[in-house]
N, C-alpha and C positions, 0 to 999 in steps of 0.2 A: 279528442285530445287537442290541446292549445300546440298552434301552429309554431310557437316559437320555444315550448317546453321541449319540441319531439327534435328541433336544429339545435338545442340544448346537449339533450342527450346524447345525440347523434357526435357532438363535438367533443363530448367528456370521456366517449367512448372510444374515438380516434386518439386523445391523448393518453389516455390508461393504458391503451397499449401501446402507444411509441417508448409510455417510460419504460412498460415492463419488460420492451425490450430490446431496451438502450444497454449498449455494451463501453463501457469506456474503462480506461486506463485508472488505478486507483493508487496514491504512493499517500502513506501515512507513517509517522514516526510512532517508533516502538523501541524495546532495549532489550539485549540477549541477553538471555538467562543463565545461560549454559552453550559451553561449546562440548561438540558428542563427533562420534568418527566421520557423518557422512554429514554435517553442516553445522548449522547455529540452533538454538532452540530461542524460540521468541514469543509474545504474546502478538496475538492477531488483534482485527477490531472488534471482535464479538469476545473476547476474554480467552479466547482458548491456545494453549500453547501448542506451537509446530516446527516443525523440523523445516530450515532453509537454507538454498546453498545462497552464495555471495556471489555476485556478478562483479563486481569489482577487482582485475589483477592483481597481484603482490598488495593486499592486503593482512594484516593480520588482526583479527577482531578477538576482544575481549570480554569475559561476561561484563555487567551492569554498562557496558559502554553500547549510545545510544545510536541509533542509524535509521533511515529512511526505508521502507519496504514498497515493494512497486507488486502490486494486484494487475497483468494484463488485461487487458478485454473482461475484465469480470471472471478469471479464472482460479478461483483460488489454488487451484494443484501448481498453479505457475510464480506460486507466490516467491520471489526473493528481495534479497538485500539491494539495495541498489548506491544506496549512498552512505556516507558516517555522519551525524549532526556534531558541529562545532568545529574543536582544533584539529590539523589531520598533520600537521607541521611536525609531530613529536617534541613536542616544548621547545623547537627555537624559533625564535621570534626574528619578526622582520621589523628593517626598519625604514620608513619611509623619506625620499631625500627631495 
């Protein structure tokens, strides 16, 4: 076999498995579907709907209002809310001087 095919392989095979088992933090924006007794119901990134609690203090979230979800380490059972997208003001505005 070609000496530079088998330092080839040898490299593609060192990276295949660094990805597969690469763990990192994952946050993607999604929108509650429903609020139920023990969290939010949401859509994940593969389409499927789950139940998550809110990490956020004295918030109060509502269905079709949209928020950020945070995947730790690659764990989905760990999946929660982490953030709200856009106004968090409750409609008053500021103004800048």
């Amino acid at each position: 076999m070609n000496f530079k095919e088998e330092i080839f392989k040898s490299i593609q095979t060192m990276v295949d498995r660094a990805i597969m088992n690469h763990r990192a933090d994952r946050t993607y924006k999604t929108v509650i579907k429903r609020v139920v007794k023990n969290g939010y119901v949401i859509t994940d990134e593969t389409g499927s709907e789950r139940t998550v609690p809110c990490g956020i203090p004295n918030v109060e979230l509502k269905p079709m209002q949209s928020v950020y979800v945070k995947e730790p380490m690659g764990k989905i059972n760990e999946l929660h809310i982490c953030s709200v997208v856009g106004n968090t003001n409750n409609g008053k505005s500021r103004r800048r001087r």
